[in-house]
N, C-alpha and C positions, 0 to 999 in steps of 0.2 A: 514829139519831135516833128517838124514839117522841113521838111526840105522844097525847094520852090525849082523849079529845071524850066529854062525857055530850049526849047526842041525846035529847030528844022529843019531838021530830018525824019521822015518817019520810020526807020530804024530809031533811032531813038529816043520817038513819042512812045513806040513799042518794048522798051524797053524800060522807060521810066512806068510806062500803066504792068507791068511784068512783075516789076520790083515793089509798084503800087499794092497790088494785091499778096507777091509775097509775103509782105511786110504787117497786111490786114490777117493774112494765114498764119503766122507764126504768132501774133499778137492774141489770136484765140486759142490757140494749140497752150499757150505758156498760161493762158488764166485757168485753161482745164487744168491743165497737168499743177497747176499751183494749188488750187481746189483739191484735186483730188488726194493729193501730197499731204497737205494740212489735215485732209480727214484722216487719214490712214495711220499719221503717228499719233494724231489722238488717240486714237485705238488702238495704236500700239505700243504704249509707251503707258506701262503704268508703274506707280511706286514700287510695288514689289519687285517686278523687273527690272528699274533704275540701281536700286540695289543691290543686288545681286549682281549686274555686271559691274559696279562700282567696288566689290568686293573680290572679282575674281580677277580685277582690273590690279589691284595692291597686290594680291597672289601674287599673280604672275610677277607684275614689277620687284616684288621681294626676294621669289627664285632666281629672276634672270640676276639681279644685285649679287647674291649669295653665289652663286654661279661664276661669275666676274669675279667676284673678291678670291674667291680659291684659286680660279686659272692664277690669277697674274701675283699671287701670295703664293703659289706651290711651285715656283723656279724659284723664286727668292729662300725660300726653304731648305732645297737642294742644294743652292750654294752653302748654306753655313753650315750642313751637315754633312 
C-alpha cells in the first residue's frame, strides 16, 4: 500500500517519516511473528493430538447436551407427578 502526503509543514514531514518507519517496523515484526507461528504449529500439531482433542471435544459436547436435556426435562417431570 503507498500512500503519497504533500507536507508543508515540517511537523508533518515529521510525522509522515514517523509513521514511515512505523509502518516498515510493524511490517517486519508481523513476517517474524508469522514465520515463527507457522513453525511452532507444525510442531505442534500432530495427528495423534488432533484426535484426541477432537474426541474429548464430542465428550464434553455430549455431557454438556445430557446435562441440558435433564435440567429442562426434570421441571416438566415434577409437574405431572
Amino acid at each position: 500500500m503507498t500512500v503519497y502526503v504533500d507536507a508543508g509543514c515540517d511537523s508533518l514531514a515529521r510525522l509522515c517519516a514517523y509513521y514511515e518507519q512505523e509502518n516498515d517496523r510493524l511490517s517486519v515484526a508481523n513476517t517474524h511473528l508469522t514465520n515463527t507461528m507457522s513453525k511452532k504449529e507444525q510442531e505442534k500439531k500432530s495427528l495423534p493430538c488432533a484426535w484426541w482433542e477432537l474426541l474429548a471435544t464430542l465428550i464434553a459436547g455430549l455431557l454438556l447436551g445430557g446435562v441440558t436435556i435433564f435440567l429442562t426435562t426434570r421441571k416438566k417431570w415434577k409437574k405431572v407427578f
